[in-house]
C-alpha positions as CSV (number, residue, x, y, z in Angstrom):
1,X,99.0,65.0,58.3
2,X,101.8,62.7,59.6
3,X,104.0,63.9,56.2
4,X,103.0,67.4,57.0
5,X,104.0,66.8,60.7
6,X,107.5,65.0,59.1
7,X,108.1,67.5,57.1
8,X,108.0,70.4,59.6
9,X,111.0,69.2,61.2
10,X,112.8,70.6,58.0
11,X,111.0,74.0,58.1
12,X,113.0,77.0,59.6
13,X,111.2,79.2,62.3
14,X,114.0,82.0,62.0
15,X,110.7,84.4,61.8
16,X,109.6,83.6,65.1
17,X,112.8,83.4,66.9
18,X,113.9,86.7,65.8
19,X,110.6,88.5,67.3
20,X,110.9,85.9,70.5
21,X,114.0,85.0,70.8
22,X,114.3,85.1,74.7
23,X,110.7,84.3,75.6
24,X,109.9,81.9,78.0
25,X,107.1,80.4,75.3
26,X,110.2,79.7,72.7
27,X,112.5,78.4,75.4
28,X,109.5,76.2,77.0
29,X,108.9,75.0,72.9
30,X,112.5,74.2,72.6
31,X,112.2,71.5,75.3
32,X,109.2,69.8,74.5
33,X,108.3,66.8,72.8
34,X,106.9,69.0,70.4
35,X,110.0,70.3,69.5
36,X,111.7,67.1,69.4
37,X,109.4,65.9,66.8
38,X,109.7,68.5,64.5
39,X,106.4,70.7,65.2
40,X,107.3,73.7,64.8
41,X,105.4,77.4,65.7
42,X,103.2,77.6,62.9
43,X,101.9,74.2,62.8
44,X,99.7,75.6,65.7
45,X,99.5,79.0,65.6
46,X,99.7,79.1,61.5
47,X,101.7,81.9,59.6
48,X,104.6,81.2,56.4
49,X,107.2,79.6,58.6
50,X,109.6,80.0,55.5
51,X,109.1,83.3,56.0
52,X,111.9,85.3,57.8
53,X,109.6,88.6,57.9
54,X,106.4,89.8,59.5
55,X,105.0,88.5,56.1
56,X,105.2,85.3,58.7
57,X,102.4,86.4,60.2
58,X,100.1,87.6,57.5
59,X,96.5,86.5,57.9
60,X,96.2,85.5,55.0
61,X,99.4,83.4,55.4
62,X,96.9,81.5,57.8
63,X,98.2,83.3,60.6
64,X,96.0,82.5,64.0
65,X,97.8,83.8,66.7
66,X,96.7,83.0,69.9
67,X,93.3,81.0,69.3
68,X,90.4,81.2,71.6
69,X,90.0,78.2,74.2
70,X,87.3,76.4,72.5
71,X,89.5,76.2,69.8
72,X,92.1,74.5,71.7
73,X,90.8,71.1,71.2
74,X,90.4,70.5,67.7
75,X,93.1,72.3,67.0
76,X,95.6,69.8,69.4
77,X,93.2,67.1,67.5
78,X,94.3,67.9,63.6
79,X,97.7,66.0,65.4
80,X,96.4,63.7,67.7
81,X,93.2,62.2,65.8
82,X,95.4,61.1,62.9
83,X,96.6,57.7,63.3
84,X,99.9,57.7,61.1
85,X,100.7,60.5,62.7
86,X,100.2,59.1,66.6
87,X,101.2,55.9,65.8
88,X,105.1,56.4,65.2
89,X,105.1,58.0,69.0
90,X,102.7,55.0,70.2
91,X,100.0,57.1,71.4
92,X,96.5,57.3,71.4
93,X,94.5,59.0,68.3
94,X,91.0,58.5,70.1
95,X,91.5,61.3,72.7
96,X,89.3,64.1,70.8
97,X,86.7,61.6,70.5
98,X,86.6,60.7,74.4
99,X,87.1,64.6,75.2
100,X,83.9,65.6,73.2
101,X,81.9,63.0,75.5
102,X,83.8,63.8,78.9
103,X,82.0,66.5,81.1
104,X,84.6,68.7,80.3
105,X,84.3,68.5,76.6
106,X,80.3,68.8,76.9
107,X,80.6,71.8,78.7
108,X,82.6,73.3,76.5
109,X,80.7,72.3,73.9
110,X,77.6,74.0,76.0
111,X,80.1,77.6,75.9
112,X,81.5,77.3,79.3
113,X,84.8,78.4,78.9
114,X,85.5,77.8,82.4
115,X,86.6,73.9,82.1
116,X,89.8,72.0,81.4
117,X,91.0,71.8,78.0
118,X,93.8,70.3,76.6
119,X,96.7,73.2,77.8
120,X,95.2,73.3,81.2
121,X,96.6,69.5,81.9
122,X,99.5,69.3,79.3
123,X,100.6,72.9,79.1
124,X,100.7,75.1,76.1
125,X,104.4,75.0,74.8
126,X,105.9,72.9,77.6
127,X,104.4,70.3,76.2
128,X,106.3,66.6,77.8
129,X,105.6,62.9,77.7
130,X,104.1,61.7,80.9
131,X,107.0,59.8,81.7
132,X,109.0,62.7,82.6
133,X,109.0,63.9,86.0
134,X,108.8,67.2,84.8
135,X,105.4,67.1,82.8
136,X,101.9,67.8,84.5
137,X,100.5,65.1,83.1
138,X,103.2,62.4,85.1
139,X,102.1,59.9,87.5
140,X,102.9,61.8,90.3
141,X,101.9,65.2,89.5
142,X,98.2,64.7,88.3
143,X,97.0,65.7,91.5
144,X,98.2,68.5,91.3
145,X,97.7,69.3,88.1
146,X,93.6,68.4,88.3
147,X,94.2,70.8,91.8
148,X,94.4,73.9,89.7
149,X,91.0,73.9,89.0
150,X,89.2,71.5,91.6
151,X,90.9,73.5,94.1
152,X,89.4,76.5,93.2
153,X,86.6,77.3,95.5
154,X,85.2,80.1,93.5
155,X,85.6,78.0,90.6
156,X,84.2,75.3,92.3
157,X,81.2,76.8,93.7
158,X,79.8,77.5,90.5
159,X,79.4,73.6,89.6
160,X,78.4,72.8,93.7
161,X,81.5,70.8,93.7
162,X,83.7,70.7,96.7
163,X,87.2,71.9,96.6
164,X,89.1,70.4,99.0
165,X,89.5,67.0,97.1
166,X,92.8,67.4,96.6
167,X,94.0,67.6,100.6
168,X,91.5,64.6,101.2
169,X,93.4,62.7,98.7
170,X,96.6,63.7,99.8
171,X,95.8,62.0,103.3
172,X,94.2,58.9,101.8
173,X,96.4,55.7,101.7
174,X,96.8,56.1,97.7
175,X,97.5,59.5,97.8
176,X,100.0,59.1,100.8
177,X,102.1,56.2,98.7
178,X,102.3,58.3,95.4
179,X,102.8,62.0,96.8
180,X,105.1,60.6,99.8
181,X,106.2,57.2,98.4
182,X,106.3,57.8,94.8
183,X,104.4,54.5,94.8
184,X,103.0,54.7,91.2
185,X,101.1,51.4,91.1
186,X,98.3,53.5,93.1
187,X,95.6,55.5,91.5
188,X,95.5,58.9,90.9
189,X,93.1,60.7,90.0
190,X,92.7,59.9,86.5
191,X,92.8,55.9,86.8
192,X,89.4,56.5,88.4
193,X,87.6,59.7,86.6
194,X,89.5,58.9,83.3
195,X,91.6,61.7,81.7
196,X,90.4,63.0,78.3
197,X,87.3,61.3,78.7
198,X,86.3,62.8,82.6
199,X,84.0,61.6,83.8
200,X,82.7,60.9,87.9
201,X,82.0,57.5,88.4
202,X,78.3,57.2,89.6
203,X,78.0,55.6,93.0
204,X,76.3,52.4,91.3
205,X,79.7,52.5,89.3
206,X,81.8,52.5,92.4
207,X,82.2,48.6,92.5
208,X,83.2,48.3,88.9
209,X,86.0,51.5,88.9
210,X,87.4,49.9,92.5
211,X,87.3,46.5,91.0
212,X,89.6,47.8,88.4
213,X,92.5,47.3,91.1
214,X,90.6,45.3,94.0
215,X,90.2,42.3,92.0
216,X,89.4,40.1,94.9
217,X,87.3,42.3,97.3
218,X,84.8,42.8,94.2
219,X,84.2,39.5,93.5
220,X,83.6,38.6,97.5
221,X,81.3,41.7,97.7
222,X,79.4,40.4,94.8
223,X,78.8,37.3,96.8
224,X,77.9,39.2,100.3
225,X,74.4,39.6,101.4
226,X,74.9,43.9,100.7
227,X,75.4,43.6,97.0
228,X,72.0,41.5,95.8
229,X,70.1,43.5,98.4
230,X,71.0,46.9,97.8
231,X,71.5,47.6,101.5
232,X,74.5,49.4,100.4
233,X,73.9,51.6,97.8
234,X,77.2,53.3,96.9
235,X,79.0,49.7,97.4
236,X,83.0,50.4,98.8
237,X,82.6,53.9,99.5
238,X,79.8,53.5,101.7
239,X,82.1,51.9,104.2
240,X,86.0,53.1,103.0
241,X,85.0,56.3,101.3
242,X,85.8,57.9,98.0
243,X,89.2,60.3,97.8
244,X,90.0,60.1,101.6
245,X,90.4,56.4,102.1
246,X,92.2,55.2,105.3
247,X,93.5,51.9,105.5
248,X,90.7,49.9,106.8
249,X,91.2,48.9,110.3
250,X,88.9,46.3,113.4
251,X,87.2,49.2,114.0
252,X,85.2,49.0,110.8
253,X,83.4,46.3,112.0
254,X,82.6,47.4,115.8
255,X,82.5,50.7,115.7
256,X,80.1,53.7,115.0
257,X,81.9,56.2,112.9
258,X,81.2,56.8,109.1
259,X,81.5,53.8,107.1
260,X,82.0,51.7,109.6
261,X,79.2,48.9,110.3
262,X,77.9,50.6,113.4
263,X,76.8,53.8,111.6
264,X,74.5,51.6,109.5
265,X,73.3,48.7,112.2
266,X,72.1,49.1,115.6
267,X,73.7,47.9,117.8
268,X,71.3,45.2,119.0
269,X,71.2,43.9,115.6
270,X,72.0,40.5,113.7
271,X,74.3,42.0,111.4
272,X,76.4,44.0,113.8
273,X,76.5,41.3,116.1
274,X,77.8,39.6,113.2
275,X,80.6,42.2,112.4
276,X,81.6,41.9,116.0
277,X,82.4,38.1,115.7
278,X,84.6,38.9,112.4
279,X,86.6,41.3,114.1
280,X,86.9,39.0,117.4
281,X,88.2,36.5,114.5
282,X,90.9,39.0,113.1
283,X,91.8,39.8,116.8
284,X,91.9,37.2,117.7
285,X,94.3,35.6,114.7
286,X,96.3,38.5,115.2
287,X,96.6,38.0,119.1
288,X,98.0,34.1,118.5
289,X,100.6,35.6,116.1
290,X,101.8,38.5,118.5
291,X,102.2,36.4,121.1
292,X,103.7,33.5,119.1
293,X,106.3,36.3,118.2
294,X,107.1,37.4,121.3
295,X,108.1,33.9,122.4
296,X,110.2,33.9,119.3
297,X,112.0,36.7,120.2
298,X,112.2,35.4,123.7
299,X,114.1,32.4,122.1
300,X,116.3,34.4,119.7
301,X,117.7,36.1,122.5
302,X,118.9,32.7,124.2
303,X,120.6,32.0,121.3
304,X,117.9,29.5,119.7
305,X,117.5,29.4,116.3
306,X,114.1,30.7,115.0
307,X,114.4,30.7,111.4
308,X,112.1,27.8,110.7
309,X,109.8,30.1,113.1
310,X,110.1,32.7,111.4
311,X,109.0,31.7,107.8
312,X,105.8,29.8,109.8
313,X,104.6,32.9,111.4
314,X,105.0,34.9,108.2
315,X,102.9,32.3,106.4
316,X,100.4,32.3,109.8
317,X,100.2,36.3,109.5
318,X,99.5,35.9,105.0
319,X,96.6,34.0,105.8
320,X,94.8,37.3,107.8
321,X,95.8,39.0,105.2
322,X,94.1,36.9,102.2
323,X,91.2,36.6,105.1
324,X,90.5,40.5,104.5
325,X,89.6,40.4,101.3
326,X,87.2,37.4,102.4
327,X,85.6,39.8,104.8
328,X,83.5,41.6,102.0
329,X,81.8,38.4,101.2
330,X,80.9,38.9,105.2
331,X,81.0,35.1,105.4
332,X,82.1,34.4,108.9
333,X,82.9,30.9,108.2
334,X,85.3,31.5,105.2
335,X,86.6,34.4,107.2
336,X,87.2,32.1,110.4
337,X,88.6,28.9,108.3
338,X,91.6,31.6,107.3
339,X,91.9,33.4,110.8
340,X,91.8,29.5,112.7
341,X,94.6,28.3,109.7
342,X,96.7,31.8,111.2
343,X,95.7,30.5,115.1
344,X,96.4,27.1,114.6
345,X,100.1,27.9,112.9
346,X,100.8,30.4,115.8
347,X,100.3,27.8,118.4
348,X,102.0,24.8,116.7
349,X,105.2,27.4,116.7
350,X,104.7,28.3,120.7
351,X,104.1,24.8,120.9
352,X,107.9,24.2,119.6
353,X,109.7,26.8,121.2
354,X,108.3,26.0,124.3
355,X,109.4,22.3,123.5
356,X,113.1,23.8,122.8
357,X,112.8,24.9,125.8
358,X,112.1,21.8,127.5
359,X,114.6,20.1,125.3
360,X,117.3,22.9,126.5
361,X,115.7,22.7,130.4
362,X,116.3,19.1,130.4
363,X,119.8,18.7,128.4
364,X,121.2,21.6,131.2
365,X,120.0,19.3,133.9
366,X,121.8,16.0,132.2
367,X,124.7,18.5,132.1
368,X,124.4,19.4,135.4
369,X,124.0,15.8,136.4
370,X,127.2,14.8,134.7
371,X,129.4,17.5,135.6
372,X,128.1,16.6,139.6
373,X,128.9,13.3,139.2
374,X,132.2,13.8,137.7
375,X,132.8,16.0,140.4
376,X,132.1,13.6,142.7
377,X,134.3,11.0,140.9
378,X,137.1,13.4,141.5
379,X,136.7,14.1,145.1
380,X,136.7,10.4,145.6
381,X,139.6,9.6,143.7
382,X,141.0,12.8,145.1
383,X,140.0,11.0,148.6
384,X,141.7,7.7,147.5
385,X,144.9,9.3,146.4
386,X,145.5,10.9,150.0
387,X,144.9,7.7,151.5
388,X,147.2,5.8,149.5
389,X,150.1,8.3,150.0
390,X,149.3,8.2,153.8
391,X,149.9,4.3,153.8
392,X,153.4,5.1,152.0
């Protein structure tokens, strides 16, 4: 296969140009990574491609035509489940394999024509690497791309899946930074449901996909009281959600909406009384920060200098932030020992300033001190000069 791919590049497609010359399929096939490899019309569709007649397109030169979506797969597969042929491009040669297992592939499989194969994500002749911006299948544009189906509600309906994913994603802190940000670092879509091998992460699985990138905050769950008990079945979406996920905020702990700790504990409870002295902790860290900044400011704008400050209060506000992750291991002792290191940082800088402030206070007043008494040396001598020139 990879010769066979190798050696189209050599093979003239003079019959198809001269029937589609000026189609939008030839133009689209002319810049694709298809084209730039040397896969030419026939090596999909079949037909003589030495042929510069309709003889190109005689059945039994193995002409196809357009094939029936079931076919799609295998067909992109005779390619992309050789390894000679992948491996020059550094791609994948596994991806039929994890499609046949994937819902999508299983439904097909079944005879639903109705799910994704591989043209629906990657297009038929406009065929691009992921790294260009352009392609369906970039970074940035999965969302979009998985949209075209998962935001059909007729479609939808049929599988009782919702269809309004997509907006819900678009909202949520990951989707914000890549849509808005271009952030790619985030997830999409497919770093959590997989791409050629889709499939919906069970709510048991939740942890482990989230864990992927939360490194930290599964390892402190694993340690909190929800995770050997099972009080929380679906693990971080219970409390942050699964495609609209807001950046957590104090409220999770004390108040009542969905996900947050009130909407599981009453309110008279051990555990939310417990999730109301870990966010008194954070607000209260947060508090000696804010107000240690404000004096800063206070002393920037007399001219102090409040780099020293600065770089304290930054390292103060970096130990709430590695207390958050802490928080899932709902230990408030490990959670205050970070918050009181942030407290005790913030004071020890008020502290300071307000000791450069004494220190200014009191060298104005030795100032002042001297320039009065040199004043006074001056009226006296001033005194003694008149008195001398009056005995003249």
């Amino acid at each position: 296969m990879a010769a066979a791919v190798a050696a189209s590049a050599a093979r003239p497609t003079e019959a198809c140009v001269d029937c589609h010359d000026g189609w939008p399929e030839l133009k689209q096939w002319k810049e694709s990574s298809h084209a730039a490899a040397g896969v030419g019309c026939a090596d999909c569709h079949g037909g003589d491609a030495n042929a510069v007649s309709m003889d190109a397109v005689r059945r039994a030169a193995g002409y196809v035509g357009k094939f029936p979506r079931e076919a799609v797969p295998r067909m992109c597969a005779r390619c992309h489940s050789d390894p000679a042929a992948m491996k020059q491009y550094d791609l994948p040669f596994n991806q039929y394999d994890e499609y046949v297992t994937s819902v999508h592939g299983r439904r097909l499989a079944a005879g639903d024509r109705n799910v994704a194969v591989c043209t629906d994500c990657h297009g038929a002749h406009l065929v691009l690497p992921g790294g260009d911006g352009r392609s369906s299948v970039n970074k940035i544009n999965v969302p979009a791309t998985c949209r075209r189906c998962h935001g059909d509600e007729a479609l939808m309906a049929r599988y009782g899946l919702p269809a309004g994913t997509y907006e819900k994603y678009a909202q949520s802190v990951h989707g914000r930074m890549l849509l808005e940000q271009q952030i790619t670092g985030v997830p999409s879509c497919a770093d959590c449901h997989g791409n050629h091998g889709a499939a919906p992460p069970g709510v048991s699985e939740a942890v482990n996909v989230c864990g992927h990138c939360h490194v930290n905050q599964r390892q402190y769950y694993s340690e909190s009281p929800h995770a050997p008990a099972g009080q929380v079945r679906e693990g971080c979406v219970t409390c942050h959600g699964n495609h609209l996920i807001a950046k957590p905020d104090d409220e999770l702990y004390t108040g009542t909406r969905r996900g947050a700790c009130g909407s599981c504990h009453e309110r008279d409870s051990s555990a939310y009384r417990d999730a109301l002295r870990i966010a008194d902790s954070f607000a209260g860290a947060k508090r000696a920060v804010e107000e240690a900044r404000g004096r800063l400011e206070v002393a920037r704008a007399r001219a102090i200098s409040v780099g020293r400050w600065e770089q304290r209060l930054d390292e103060a506000e970096a130990k709430i932030t590695e207390a958050y992750p802490v928080a899932h291991s709902l230990s408030l002792a490990k959670i205050n020992d970070l918050n009181r290191e942030a407290v005790v940082g913030a004071h020890d800088v008020e502290g300071e300033i307000a000791q450069a402030f004494r220190e200014r206070k009191h060298r104005k007043e030795i100032l002042a001190f001297l320039l009065g008494l040199i004043l006074l040396i001056l009226l006296l001598l001033g005194l003694k000069w008149r008195r001398l020139f009056k005995n003249l």
